[in-house]
N, C-alpha and C positions, 0 to 999 in steps of 0.2 A: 569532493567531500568524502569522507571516509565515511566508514560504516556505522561508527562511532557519533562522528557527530550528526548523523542523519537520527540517527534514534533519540538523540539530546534535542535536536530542532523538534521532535514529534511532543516528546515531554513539554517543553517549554510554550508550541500550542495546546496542546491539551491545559494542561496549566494556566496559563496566559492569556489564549485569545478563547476561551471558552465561560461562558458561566456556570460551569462546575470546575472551576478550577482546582479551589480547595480540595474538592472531594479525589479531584488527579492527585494532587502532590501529596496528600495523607497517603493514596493507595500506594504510590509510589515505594514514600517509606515505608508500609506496613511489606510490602514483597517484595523488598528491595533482593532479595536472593531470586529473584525470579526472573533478573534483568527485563528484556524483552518478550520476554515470555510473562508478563504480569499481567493478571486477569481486569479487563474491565468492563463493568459493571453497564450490561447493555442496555437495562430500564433508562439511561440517562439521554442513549444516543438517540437523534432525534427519531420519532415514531414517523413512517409513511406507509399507513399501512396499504393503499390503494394505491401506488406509488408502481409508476413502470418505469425499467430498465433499457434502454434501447441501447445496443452496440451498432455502430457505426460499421459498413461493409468491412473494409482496412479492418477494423479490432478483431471483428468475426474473424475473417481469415487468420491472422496472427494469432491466435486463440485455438483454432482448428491444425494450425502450425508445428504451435507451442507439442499438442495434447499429441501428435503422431512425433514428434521426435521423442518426446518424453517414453512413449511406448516404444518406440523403435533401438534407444540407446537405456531406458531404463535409469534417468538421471532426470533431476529435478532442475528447472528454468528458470531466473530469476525474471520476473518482467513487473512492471507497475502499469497502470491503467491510470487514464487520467480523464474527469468527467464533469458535466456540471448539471443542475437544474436548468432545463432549460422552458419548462411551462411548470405549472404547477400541478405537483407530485408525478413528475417524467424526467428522469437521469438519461443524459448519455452520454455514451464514453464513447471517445473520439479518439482518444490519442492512446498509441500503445509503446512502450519501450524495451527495449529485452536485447541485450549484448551479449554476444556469444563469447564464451572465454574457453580457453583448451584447460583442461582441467582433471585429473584422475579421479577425484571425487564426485559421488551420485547425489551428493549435497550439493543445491540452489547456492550458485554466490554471486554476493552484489555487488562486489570490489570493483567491476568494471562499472558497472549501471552506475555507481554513484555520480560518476563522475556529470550525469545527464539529469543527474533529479533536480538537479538545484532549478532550473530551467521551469520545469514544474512546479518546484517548490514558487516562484516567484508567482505563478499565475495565478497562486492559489493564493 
């Protein structure tokens, strides 16, 4: 999956399998110059406010990983996280993914990662 239509798949939830749908695909078209970079409107996203986060050992490290190469070469990481409820109001993220690509740019790219999200994409 390109990069492209991974951002089309996020639209089309937000849109679609949400009940602010409408309010996605208006904002959509109002910033539509904004591509991915369009702002949304966090009062909507669900509130948890006593809500804890747990990282799974594996994420921590990969995380810990990420944040000393990132200092050591001065270049941005692509990785996604992937997580779920698993009592009420307690996240945690188990799965980590991040493909390293050779690259001259200090710019994060996904190009390789896509190819791994869809996997993700399914469990969600």
């Amino acid at each position: 999956m390109t990069r492209e239509e991974c951002k089309q798949k996020v639209k089309d939830i937000l849109i679609y399998k949400n009940p602010y749908g409408i309010y996605h695909q208006q904002n959509f078209k109002t910033y539509e110059a904004y591509g991915e970079m369009t702002p949304i409107n966090s009062s909507i996203i669900n509130d948890m406010p006593n809500a804890k986060i747990v990282l799974s050992d594996s994420v921590y490290e990969m995380l810990l990983a990420i944040q000393e190469a990132t200092l050591q070469t001065n270049q941005e990481f692509s990785f996604f996280l992937y997580g779920q409820e698993i009592a009420n109001n307690l996240i945690e993220f188990n799965e980590f993914i991040s493909i390293s690509d050779n690259r001259s740019s200090a710019e994060a790219s996904f190009n390789q990662t896509m190819e791994y999200v869809n996997f993700f994409i399914d469990l969600i």
